[in-house]
C-alpha positions, -999 to +999 in steps of 0.1 A: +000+000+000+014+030-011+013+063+015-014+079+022-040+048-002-062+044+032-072+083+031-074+088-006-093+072-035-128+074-014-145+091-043-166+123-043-202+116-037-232+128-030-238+167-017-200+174-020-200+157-057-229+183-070-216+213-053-181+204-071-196+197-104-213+235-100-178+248-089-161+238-116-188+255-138-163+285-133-136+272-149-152+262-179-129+292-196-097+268-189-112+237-201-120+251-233-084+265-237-069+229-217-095+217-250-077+236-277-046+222-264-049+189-266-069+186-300-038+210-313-015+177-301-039+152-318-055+168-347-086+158-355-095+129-340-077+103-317-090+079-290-085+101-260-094+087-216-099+111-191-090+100-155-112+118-131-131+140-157-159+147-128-186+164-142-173+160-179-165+196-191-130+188-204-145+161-225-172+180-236-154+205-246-130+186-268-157+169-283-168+199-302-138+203-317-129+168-336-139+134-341-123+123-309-135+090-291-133+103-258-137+080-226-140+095-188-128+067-158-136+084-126-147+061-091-177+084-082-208+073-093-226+105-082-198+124-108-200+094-135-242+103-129-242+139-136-212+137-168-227+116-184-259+136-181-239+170-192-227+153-218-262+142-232-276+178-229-248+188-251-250+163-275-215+151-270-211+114-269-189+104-243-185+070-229-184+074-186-175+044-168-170+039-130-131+026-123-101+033-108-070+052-123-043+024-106-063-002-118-084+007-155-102-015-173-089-013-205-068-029-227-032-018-238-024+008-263-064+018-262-055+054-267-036+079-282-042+106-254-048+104-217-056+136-195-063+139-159-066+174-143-068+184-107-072+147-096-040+135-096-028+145-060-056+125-050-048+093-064-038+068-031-013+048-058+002+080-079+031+050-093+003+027-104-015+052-119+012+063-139+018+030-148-018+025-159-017+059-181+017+040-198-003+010-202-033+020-221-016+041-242-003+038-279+034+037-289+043+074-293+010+085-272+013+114-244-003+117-207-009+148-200-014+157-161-025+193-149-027+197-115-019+218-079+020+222-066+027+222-030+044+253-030+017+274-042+014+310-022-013+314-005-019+350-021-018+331-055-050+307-047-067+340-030-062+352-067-070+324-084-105+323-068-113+357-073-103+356-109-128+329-110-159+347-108-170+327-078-196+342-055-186+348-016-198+314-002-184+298-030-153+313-035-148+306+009-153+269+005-131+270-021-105+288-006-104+263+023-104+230+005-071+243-011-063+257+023-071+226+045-072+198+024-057+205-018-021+216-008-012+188+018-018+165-011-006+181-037+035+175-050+062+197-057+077+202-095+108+175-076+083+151-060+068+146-095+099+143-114+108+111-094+077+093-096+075+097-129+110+084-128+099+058-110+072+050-133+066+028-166+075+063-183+108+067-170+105+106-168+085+135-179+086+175-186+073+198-162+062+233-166+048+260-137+017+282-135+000+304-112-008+274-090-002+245-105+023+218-126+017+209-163+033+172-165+036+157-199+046+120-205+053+100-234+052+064-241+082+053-261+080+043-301+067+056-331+032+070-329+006+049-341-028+067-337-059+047-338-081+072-349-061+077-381 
């Protein structure tokens, strides 16, 4: 068992999964843009997973912009309820299935694209689910993991929410879930590095934002994409 697995990995469900999924409503600028980015890197059209997509906006938002075949593995049913649901009532057709990210149930080289944002620090077995992302990938296929660091300021997540748009109430829960709860989960730029080290992958780039890491990973050998 890997640190931290008997505290993590519960799942969202519930009250707290439908105030999240209205939360993240707010960010729906940075999906579309996280969106853009990805369907830049594939073109247009790809078999692309999304590990913890929650309430699905990611997913829907990539949908509109390419023939992808896009599959969400997330382990609350409450979340896998309400994406899939989104993703009806914007015609974007989306497969949602309930699972784990250390353990998916999919076979190897299923995609050419994996994505997982502001999940990651969450995972109980981060190794494994790198492991998994290497797995179900394509030769020459990318991960691509967006999530907190550690040594955010906290004057940059005051920002961050503000920027948001998020009314008062919302904007305070927010601000302590990352205070109390987000950034003792969440891993430094150097903490990454090594498990991805560690991992099937054997390394990864990093870049820094205002609060968070951008990891890419990429599976060795020549790209074969099976939407092409």
């Amino acid at each position: 068992m890997e640190e931290g697995e008997a505290r993590k990995d519960a799942g969202m469900e519930g009250w707290l999964a439908r105030w999240y999924a209205r939360t993240r409503r707010n960010d729906a600028a940075e999906f579309a843009r996280q969106a853009e980015a990805v369907a830049a890197r594939l073109g247009v059209r790809g078999d692309v997973l999304e590990v913890a997509p929650g309430p699905g906006y990611f997913g829907i938002a990539l949908a509109r912009l390419g023939d992808f075949r896009i599959t969400g593995l997330d382990l609350s049913r409450t979340l896998v309820g309400i994406a899939a649901e989104n993703a009806m009532k914007a015609g974007a057709r989306i497969d949602f299935r309930i699972g784990n990210a250390a353990s998916m149930p999919f076979p190897e080289g299923a995609f050419d694209f994996v994505y997982c944002a502001a999940a990651f620090k969450n995972f109980a077995a981060p190794v494994r689910a790198l492991d998994e992302m290497h797995r179900v990938l394509r030769p020459g296929g990318e991960a691509m993991i967006l999530d907190l660091r550690k040594d955010v300021p906290i004057a940059e997540i005051d920002a961050y929410v503000r920027a948001s748009g998020r009314g008062a109430i919302d904007g305070w829960i927010t601000r302590q879930a990352f205070r109390r709860m987000l950034i003792g989960r969440a891993y430094t730029r150097e903490a990454f590095a090594r498990m991805a080290a560690e991992s099937r992958f054997g390394g990864c780039a990093i870049e820094t934002d205002q609060i968070g890491l951008m990891v890419r990973l990429t599976k060795a050998g020549p790209r074969i994409a099976g939407g092409e």
